[in-house]
N, C-alpha and C positions, 0 to 999 in steps of 0.2 A: 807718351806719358813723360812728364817732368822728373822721373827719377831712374828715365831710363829704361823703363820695359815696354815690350812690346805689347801695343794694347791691339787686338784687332777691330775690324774696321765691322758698324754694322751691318753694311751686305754681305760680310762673309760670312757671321753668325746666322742674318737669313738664310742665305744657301746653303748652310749644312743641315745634314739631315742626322737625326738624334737619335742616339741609341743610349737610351738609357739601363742597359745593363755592363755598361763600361765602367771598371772601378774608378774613383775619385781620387785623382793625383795630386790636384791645389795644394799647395802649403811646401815645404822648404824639405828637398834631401841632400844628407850630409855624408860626406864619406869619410871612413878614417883615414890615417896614413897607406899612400900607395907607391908604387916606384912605376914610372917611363919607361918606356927602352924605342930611342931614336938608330934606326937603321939607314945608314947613307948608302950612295949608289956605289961605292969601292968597297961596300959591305963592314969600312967600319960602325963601330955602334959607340951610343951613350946613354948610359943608364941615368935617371933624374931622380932621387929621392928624396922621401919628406914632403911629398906633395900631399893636396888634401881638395877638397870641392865641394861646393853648395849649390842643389838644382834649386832654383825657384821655379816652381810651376804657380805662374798667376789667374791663365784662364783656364777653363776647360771647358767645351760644349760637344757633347756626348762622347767620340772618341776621339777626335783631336784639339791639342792643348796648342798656348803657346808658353816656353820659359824663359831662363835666363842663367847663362852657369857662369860662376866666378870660380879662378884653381890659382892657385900659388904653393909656393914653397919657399916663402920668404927672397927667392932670391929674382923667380922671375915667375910672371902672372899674367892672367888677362879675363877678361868679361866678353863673353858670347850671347848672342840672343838665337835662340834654335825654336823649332814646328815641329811637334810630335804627334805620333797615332800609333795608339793601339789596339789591340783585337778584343773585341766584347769580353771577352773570357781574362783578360787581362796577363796570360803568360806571353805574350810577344809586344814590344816597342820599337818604334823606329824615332831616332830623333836625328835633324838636320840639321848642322850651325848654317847660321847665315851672317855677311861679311865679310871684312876682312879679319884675318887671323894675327894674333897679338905678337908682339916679339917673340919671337922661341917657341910661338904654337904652329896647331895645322887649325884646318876649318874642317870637320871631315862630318859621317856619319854615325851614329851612335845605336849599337842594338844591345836590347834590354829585355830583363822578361823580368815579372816579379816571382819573386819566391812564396811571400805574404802578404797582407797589408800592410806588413811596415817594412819593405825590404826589396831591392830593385838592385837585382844580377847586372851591372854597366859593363858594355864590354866595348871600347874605343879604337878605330883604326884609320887611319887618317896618309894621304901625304901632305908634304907642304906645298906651296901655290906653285915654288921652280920645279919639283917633281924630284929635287935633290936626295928624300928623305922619307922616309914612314916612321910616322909614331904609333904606338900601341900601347893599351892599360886595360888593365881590369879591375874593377874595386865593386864592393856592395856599396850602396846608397842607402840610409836608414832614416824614415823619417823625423821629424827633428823631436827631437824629447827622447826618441829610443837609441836606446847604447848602440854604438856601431861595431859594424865584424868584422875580420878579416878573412882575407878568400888565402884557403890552401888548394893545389892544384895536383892533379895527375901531370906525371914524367910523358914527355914523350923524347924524352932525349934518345937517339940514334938513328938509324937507317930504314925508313920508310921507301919499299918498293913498289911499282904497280907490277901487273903485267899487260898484257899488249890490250890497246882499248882504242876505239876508233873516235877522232874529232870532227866534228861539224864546222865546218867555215861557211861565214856570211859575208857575201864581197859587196862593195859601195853601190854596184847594177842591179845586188836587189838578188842575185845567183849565190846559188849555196854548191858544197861539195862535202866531198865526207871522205874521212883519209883515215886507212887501219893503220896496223904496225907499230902507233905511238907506245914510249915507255916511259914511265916518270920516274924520279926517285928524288927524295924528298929528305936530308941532312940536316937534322936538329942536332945545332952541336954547342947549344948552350942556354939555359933557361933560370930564369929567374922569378921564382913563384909562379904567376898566372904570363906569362910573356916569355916569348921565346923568336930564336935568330938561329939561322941555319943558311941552305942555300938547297934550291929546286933543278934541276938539272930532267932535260928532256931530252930525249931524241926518238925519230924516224930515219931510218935508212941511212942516209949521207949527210941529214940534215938533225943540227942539236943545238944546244946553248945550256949555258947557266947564269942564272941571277941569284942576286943574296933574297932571301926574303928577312920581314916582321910579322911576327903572329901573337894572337893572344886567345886565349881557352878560360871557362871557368871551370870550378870545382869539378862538377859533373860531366863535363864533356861535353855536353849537351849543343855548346857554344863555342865554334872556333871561328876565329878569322885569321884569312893569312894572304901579304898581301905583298909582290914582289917588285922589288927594286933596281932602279937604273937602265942600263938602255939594253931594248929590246933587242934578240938574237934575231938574224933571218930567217923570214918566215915563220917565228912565234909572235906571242905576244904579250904584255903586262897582264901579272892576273892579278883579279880581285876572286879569291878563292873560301868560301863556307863547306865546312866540314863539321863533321862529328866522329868523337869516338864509339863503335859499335859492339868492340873490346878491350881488352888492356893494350892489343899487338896491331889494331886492326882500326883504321881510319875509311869513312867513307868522302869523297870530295865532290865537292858541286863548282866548276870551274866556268866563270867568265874574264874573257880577256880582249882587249883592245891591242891592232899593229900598234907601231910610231908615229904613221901618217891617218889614223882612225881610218881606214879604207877599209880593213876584213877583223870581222869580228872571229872571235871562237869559243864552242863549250862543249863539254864533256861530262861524265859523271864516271869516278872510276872510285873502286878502292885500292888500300896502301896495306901492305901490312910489312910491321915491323923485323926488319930480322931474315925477308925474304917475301916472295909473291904469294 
């Protein structure tokens, strides 16, 4: 298209198969004012404020669409073209940027669920391309004409513990293993609205590490991402980690992770609870 969005192509529209009980996305969401929070691999951070975002969803053929998001804060910006899909029922989204990512962005994945028909929970978590960095936000989308909200969020600021939970390793030949005795413990030690920075720390026996993480949560809890930074310890791995809160003290996690050399994978499902195991 001559003004820049992405049009799809129509063999793709023939090969999708239609479900017409998927809410109708088409037309423009807006967000109000939000804040960033960039996490580098030495674990310092940079908060971005006064950011703002416009989705355009131009097609949509049953559940998946294609858009187009623009974000600034006057001082730095960019324009992405993303591929979303939703579930018939419309409380879950998944949106993918595609491209390259603009100065000062990442290109990452975006999960979504709506609240209403006017009103789309964005929760973002991204690295950048060198792996320097994770950014993270969260803001409501409102569609265009209706007031926009602001997300207030549940604390989880302090010391999340596991106790002892076994992980599943998946090696590059295709062989798996399964290792007890892991312990997590998980240091939120500073948040800011729906976004928060900490640092994850694991060990087995003689073997441990720690990285800083980024994370972001909405209102309800319902929705966390948490996603860790820098270079991996021996014998762990980077995690891309979805949680929810299941009380005020008490987190459940759903953990994948990649080594350094992508060779062994790992996942686990453990709970956290605040304050002690």
């Amino acid at each position: 298209a001559t003004d820049g969005t992405v049009e799809p192509s129509s063999e793709l529209i023939a090969g999708m198969e239609l479900h017409d009980n998927c809410p109708n996305l088409v037309g423009e969401w807006v967000s109000g004012e939000y804040e960033a929070l960039s996490v580098s691999v030495d674990g310092a951070h940079t908060e971005l404020a006064g950011l703002s975002m416009v989705l355009r969803i131009s097609h949509q053929v049953g559940c998946h669409f294609v858009a187009d998001n623009q974000w600034n804060n006057a001082e730095i910006g960019g324009r992405e073209h993303g591929a979303g899909v939703l579930n018939p029922i419309g409380n879950w989204i998944t949106i993918l940027e595609g491209g390259e990512h603009p100065d000062g962005g990442t290109t990452g994945r975006v999960r979504g669920r709506l609240v209403d028909g006017d009103h789309i929970n964005w929760e973002y978590a991204a690295y950048s391309s060198d792996g320097s960095h994770a950014t993270v936000f969260s803001t409501i989308l409102s569609r265009s004409g209706v007031p926009t909200q602001r997300e207030t969020c549940p604390s989880l600021l302090g010391v999340w513990k596991s106790p002892e939970f076994e992980v599943l390793e998946l090696h590059a030949d295709g062989s798996t293993s399964r290792h007890s005795g892991t312990r997590a413990t998980l240091e939120v030690a500073h948040q800011d609205q729906c976004h928060f920075r900490g640092v994850n720390t694991w060990s087995r026996g003689d073997r441990g590490g720690s990285e800083p993480v980024a994370g972001v949560l909405h209102r309800d809890g319902a929705l966390i991402t948490i996603l860790e930074v820098g270079g991996v310890s021996e014998g762990g791995t980077q995690a891309y980690v979805r949680a929810r809160l299941t009380g005020q003290d008490r987190m459940e996690w759903n953990y994948v992770g990649l080594s350094a050399d992508a060779s062994m994978g790992q996942a686990f499902g453990v709970s956290l609870s605040r304050g002690g195991e």
